[in-house]
C-alpha positions as CSV (number, residue, x, y, z in Angstrom):
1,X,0.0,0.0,0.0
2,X,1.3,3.4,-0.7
3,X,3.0,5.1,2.4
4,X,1.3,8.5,3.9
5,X,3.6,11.2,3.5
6,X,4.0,14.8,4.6
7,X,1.9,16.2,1.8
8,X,-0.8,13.2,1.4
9,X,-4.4,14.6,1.4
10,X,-6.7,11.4,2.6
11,X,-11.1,11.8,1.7
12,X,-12.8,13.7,4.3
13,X,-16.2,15.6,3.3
14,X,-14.3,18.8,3.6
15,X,-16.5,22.6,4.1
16,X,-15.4,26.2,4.1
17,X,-17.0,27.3,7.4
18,X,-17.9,31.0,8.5
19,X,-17.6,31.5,12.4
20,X,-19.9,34.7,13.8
21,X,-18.7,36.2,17.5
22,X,-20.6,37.8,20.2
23,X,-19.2,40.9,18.7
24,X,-19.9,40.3,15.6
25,X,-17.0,39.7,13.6
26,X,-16.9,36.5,11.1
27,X,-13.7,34.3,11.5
28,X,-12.8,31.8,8.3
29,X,-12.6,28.1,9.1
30,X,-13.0,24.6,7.9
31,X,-14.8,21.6,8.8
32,X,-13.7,18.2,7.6
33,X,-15.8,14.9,8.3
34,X,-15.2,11.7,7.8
35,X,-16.3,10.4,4.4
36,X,-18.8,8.0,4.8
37,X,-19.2,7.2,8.8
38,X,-20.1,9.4,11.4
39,X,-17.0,10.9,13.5
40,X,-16.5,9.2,16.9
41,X,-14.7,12.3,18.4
42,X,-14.2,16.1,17.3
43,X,-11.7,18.1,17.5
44,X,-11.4,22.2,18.0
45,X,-7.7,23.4,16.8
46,X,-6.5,26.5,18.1
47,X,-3.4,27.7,16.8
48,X,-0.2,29.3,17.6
49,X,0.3,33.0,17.9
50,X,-0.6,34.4,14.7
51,X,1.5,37.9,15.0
52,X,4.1,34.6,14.5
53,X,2.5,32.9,11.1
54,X,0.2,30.8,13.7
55,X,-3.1,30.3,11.5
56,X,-5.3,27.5,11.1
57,X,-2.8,25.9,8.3
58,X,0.2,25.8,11.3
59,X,1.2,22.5,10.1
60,X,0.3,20.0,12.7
61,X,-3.7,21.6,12.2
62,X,-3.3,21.0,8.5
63,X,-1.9,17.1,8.5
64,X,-5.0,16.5,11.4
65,X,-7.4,17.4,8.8
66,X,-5.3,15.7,5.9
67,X,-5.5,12.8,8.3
68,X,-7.9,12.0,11.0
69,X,-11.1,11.7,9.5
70,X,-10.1,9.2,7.5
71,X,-8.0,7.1,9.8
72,X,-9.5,7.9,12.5
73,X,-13.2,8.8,12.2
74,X,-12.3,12.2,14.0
75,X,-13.9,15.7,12.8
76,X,-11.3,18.5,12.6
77,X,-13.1,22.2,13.1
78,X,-9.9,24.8,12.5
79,X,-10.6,28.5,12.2
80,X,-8.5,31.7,12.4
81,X,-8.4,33.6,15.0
82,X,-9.1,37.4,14.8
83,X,-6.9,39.1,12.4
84,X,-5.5,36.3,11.2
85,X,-5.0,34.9,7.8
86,X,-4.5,31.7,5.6
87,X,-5.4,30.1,2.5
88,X,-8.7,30.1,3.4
89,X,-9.1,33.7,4.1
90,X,-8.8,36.5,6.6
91,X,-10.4,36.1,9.7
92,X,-12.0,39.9,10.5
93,X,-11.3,42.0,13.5
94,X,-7.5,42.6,14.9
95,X,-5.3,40.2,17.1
96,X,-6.5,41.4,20.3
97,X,-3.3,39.3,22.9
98,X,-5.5,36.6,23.9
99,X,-8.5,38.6,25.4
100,X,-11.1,39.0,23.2
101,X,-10.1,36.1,21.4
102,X,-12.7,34.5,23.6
103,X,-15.6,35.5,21.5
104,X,-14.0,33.3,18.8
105,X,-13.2,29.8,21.7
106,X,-16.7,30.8,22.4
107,X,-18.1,30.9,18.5
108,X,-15.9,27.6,17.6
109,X,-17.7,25.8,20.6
110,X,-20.8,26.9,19.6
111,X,-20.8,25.8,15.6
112,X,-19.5,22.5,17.5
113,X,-22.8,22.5,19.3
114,X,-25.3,23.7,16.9
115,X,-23.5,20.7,13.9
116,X,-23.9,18.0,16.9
117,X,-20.6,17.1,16.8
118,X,-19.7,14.3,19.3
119,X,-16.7,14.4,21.5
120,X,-16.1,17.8,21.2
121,X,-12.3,17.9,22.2
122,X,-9.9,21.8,22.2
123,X,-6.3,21.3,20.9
124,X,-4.1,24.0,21.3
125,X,-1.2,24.8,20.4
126,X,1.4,27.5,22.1
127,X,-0.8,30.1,22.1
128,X,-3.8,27.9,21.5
129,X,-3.3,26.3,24.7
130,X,-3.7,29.5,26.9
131,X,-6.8,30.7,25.3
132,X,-8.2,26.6,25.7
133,X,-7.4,26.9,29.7
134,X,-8.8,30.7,30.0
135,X,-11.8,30.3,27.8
136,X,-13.0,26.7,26.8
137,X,-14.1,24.8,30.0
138,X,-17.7,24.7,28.7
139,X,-20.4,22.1,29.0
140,X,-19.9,20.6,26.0
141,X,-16.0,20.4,25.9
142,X,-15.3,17.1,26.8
143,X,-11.6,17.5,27.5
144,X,-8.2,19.4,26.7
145,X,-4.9,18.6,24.9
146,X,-2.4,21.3,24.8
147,X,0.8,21.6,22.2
148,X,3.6,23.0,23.7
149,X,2.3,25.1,26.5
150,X,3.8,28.1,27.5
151,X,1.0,28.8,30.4
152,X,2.1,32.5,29.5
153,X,-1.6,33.8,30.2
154,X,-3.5,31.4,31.5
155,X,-3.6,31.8,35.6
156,X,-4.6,30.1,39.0
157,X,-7.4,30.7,38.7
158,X,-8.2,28.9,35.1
159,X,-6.3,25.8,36.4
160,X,-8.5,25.8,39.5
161,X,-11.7,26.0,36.9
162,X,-10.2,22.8,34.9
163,X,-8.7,20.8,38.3
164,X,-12.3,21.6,39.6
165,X,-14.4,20.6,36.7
166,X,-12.5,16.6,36.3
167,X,-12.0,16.7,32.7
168,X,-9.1,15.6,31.4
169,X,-6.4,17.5,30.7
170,X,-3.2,16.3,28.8
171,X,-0.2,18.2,28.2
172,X,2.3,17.0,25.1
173,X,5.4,18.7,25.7
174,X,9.0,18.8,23.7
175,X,11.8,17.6,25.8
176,X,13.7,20.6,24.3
177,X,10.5,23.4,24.0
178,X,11.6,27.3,24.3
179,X,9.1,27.9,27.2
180,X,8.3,25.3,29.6
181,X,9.9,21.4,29.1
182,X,8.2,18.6,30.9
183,X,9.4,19.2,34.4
184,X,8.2,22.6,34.5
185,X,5.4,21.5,33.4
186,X,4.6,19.2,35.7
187,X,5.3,20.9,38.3
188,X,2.7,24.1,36.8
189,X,0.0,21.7,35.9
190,X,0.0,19.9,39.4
191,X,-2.8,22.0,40.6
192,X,-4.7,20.4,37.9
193,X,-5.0,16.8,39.6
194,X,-6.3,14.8,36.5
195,X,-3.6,16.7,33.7
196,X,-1.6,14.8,32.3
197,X,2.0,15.4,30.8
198,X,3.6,13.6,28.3
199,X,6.9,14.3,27.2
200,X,8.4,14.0,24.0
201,X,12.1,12.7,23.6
202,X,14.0,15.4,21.1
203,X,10.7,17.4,20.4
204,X,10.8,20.9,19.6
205,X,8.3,23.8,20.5
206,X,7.0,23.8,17.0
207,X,7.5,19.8,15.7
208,X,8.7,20.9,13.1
209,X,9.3,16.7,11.5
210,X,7.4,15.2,14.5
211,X,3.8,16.1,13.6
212,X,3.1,12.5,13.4
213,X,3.7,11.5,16.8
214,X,1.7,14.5,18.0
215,X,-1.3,12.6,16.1
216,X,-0.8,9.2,17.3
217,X,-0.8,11.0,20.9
218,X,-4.1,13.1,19.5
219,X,-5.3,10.6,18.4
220,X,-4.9,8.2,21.6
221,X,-6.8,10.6,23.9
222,X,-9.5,11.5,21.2
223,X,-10.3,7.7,19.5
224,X,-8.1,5.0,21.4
225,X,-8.7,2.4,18.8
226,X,-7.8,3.9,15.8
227,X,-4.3,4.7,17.9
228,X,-1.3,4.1,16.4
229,X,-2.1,5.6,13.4
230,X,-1.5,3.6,9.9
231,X,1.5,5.1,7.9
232,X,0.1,3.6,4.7
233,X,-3.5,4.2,3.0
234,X,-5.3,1.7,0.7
235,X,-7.3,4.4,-1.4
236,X,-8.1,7.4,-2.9
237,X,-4.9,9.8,-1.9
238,X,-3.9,13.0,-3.4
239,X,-0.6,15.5,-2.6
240,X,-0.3,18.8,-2.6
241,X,2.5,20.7,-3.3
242,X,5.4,21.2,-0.3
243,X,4.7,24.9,-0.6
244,X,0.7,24.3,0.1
245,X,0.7,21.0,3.0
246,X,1.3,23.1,5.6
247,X,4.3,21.5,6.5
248,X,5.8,24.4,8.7
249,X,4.1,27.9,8.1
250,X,3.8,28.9,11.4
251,X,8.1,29.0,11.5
252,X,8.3,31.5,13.9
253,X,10.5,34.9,13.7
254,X,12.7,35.5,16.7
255,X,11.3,38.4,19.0
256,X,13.5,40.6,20.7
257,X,15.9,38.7,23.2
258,X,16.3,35.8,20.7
259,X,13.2,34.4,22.3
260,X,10.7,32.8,20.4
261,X,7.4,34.4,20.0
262,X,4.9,32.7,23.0
């Protein structure tokens, strides 16, 4: 069977989405869906900083929607945040540093909702991940993964909401990430009592040639049995050019220090 590379695109029923906020801004988005089952899980991808290149195509979001709903019967929502754009589009409004970025958590959950998706999981990454803790601990949300966490906003008081409210929490972190490595991050997370952190041997901030093993981890959490993922596909299959899978737009600049962006 041929193998699954970098720029394979499995069938998914694949939709341009529109997102509306509280305050009324429309944010650009996607929806893909298994072909011809039902998805057993769902997934809400909030990306990296996008003053950075973080945007709904940051290449680990991309390769989920490539990927899961084919091999693992999970629906991938992505959508750019305020501001931000991608191949899709431009997302309306102005990057607002993680506050009123939670009228678009908000409006993501809520398409989630109103399509009945099942499962309805947040993925963040970086910058994702603070505005999953601050602003997606909703009724629906069943649980959290977070990317590379910097915990740069998010504060007691949202790890109290999540350690309170029992849902599970894991954390996939790089052995060699620019903010907080695995025993930081334990020791941060411990006031959440169910979080879990899983470390990553050699991994980066921005997996930059790991994305796979971020979706077999995904992908473990979200549909267990589908878990390790296959690395070969016995059907349709088409590629995309280098330039257009996605493979690492969201390469950050350096900010002022030398540090990377959060």
């Amino acid at each position: 069977m041929p193998a699954i590379r970098a720029n394979s695109v499995l069938p998914a029923r694949r939709e341009p989405i529109r997102l509306t906020t509280a305050d009324r801004l429309t944010l650009v988005g996607e929806l893909a869906l298994p072909q011809d089952v039902d998805p057993v899980a769902s997934m809400i991808c909030l990306h990296p900083l996008p003053t950075h290149g973080g945007m709904m195509d940051s290449h680990v979001f991309r390769k989920a929607s490539y990927r899961l709903p084919a091999l693992a019967s999970i629906a991938v929502l992505r959508f750019n945040t305020r501001g931000t754009s991608s191949a899709d589009g431009t997302s309306e409004g102005s990057f607002a540093n993680g506050e009123d970025e939670r009228y678009d958590v908000a409006a993501a959950i809520e398409y989630a909702e109103f399509a009945e998706l099942p499962d309805i999981w947040l993925v963040g990454w970086s910058f994702g991940t603070d505005l999953a803790l601050m602003y997606g601990n909703e009724l629906s949300v069943k649980g959290l993964i977070l990317l590379s966490p910097p915990l740069h906003k998010a504060a007691t008081e949202h790890l109290a909401e999540w350690a309170e409210s029992g849902k599970p929490v894991t954390a996939i972190v790089p052995e060699y990430d620019d903010y907080l490595r695995p025993d930081e991050a334990r020791r941060r997370l411990a006031a959440v009592p169910q979080a879990e952190v899983v470390a990553v041997p050699g991994g980066k901030h921005l997996w930059v040639g790991q994305a796979e093993q971020v979706l077999d981890r995904i992908v473990a959490r979200l549909n267990p049995a589908a878990a390790p993922l296959p690395t070969t596909w016995d059907g349709p299959m088409r590629m995309v050019a280098p330039t257009l899978a996605g493979q690492h737009p969201a390469a950050p600049k350096k900010a002022a220090g030398g540090e990377l962006p959060w």
